[in-house]
C-alpha positions in Angstrom: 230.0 59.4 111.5 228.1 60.5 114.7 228.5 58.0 117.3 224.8 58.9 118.7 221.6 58.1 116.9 219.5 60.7 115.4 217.2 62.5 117.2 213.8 61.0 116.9 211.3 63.4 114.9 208.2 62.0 116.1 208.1 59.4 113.0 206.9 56.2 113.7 209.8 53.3 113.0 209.8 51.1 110.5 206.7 48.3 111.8 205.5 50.2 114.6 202.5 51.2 112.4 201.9 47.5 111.6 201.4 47.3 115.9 200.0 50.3 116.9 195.9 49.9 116.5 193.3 52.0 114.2 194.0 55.8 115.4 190.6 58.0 116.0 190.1 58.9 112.1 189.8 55.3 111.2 186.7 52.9 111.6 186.7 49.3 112.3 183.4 47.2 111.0 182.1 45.4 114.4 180.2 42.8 114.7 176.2 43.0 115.3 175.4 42.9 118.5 173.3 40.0 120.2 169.4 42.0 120.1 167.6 40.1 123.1 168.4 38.1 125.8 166.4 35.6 124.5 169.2 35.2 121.5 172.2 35.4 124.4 170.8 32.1 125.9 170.7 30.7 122.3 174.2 31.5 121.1 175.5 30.7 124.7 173.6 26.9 124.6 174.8 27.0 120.6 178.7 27.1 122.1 177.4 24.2 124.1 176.3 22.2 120.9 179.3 22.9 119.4 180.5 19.8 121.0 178.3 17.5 118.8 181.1 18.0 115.7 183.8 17.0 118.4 182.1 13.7 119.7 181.1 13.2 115.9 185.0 13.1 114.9 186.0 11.3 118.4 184.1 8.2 117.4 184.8 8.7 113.7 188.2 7.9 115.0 187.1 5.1 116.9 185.8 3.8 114.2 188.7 3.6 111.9 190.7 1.6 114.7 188.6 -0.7 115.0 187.8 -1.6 111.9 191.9 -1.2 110.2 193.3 -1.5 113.6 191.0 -4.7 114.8 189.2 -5.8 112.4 186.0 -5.5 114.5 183.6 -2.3 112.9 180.8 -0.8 114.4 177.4 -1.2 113.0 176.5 2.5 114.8 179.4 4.8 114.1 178.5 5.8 110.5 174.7 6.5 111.8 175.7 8.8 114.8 177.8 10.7 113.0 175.2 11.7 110.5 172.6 12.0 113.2 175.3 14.7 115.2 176.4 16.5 112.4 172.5 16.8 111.4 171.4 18.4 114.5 174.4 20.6 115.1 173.4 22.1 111.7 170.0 22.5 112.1 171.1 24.2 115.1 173.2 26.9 113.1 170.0 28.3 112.1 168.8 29.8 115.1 173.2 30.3 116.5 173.3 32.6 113.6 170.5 34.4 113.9 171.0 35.7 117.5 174.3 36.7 116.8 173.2 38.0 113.2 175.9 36.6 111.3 173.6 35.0 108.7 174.8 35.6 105.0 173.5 39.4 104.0 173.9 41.4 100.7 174.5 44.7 102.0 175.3 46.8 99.1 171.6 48.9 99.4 171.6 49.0 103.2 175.2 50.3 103.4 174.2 53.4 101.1 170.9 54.8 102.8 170.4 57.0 106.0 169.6 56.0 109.3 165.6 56.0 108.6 165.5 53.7 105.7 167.7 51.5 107.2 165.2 51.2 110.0 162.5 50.5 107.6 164.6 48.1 105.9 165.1 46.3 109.3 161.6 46.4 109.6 161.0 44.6 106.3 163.8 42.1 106.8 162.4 40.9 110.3 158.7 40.4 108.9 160.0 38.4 106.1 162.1 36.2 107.9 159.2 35.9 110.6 156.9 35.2 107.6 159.4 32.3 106.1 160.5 30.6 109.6 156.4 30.4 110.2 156.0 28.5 107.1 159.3 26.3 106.9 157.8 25.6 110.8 154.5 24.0 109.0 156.5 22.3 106.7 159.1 20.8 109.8 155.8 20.0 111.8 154.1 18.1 109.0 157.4 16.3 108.2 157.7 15.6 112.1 154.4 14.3 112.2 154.8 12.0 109.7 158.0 10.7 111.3 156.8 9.9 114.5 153.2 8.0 114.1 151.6 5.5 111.7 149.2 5.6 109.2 146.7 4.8 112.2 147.8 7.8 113.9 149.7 6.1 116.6 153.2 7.2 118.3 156.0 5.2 116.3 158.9 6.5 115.6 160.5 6.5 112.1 163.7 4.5 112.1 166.8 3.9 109.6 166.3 0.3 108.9 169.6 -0.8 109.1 170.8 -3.9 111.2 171.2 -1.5 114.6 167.9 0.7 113.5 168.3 3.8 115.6 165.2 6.3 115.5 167.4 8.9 114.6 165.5 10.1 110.9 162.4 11.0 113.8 164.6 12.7 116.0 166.6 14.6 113.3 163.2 15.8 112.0 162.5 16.8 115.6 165.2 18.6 116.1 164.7 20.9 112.6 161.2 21.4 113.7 162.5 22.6 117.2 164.9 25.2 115.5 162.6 26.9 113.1 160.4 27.2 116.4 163.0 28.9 118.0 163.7 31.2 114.9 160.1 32.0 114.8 160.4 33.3 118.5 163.8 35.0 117.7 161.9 36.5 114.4 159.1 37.7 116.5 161.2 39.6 119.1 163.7 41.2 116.2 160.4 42.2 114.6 159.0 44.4 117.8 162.1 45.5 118.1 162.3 46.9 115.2 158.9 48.4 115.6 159.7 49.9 118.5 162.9 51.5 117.1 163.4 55.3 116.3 165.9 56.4 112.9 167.8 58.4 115.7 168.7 55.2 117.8 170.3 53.8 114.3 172.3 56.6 114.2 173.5 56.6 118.0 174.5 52.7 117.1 176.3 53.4 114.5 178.4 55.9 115.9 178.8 53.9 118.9 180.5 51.0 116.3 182.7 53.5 114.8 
């Protein structure tokens, strides 16, 4: 047996394809990019509101040692946490949106050419413009009816229980608030889209490749 190793013939060792990266014939699927800067201020602030799930399961915590720990409950735990984990998820809405990571089926839009991709685009946006204007009636109406009286007046809709937080009002508030802001974020994918030539698809996709 040769004391020396073999000479190397340029074939990769066992592993090293597992950490070398995608070579030049191979694609990697990226993500969509952010379209406006008004959806880079929401998915920056929606990193912010992120939070809201942490302070939710802080004082769920709280909650559970005082109650097993102390034998002292809270009469406001069980009602923040719902009202937190309500508004971080009608937040998701317009999160997902920006960064286009809302649930798509793909399987036409993957097949076509550049140009009917753009028309498809086109049809998507209106649509979702079209529904986020009328789920934005729907949250108004519902907002309305949680924040004044029969008379008309300003009172806010509360839970009823022994601490009886406003938060049902707020909670509607905030849904209505969201759909406003997807409306907006509709509206500016929509002229976008508008404005958009089958050529440009074609540069962005070869610039994801």
């Amino acid at each position: 047996m040769s004391p020396h190793p073999p000479p190397n013939d340029g074939s990769p060792e066992p592993g090293e394809d597992e950490l070398a990266g995608p070579t030049s014939g191979e694609t990697t699927t990226q993500p969509d990019p952010v379209r406006s800067t008004f959806d880079k201020g929401i998915a920056w602030c929606g990193r912010g509101a992120a939070w809201l799930i942490f302070i939710a399961m802080a004082i769920s915590v709280y909650e559970v040692i005082m109650r097993y720990g102390f034998d002292s409950p809270t009469s406001w735990v069980h009602e923040s946490v719902v009202m937190l984990v309500a508004v971080s998820f009608s937040l998701g809405g317009p999160v997902a949106l920006a960064s286009n990571r809302h649930i798509r089926v793909r399987v036409l839009y993957d097949t076509v050419g550049p140009r009917f991709k753009l028309w498809l685009d086109r049809f998507n946006d209106l649509v979702t413009l079209g529904f986020c204007l009328g789920m934005s009636y729907a949250a108004y109406v519902m907002f309305w009816d949680a924040s004044h009286n029969p008379l008309g007046e300003w009172q806010l809709e509360r839970s009823g229980t022994s601490w009886n937080p406003p938060f049902p009002a707020l909670v509607k508030g905030m849904i209505m608030l969201a759909l406003i802001i997807m409306c907006v974020q509709s509206l500016i994918h929509l002229v976008q889209s508008l404005r958009a030539r089958p050529d440009d698809r074609a540069e962005g996709a070869g610039e994801a490749r």
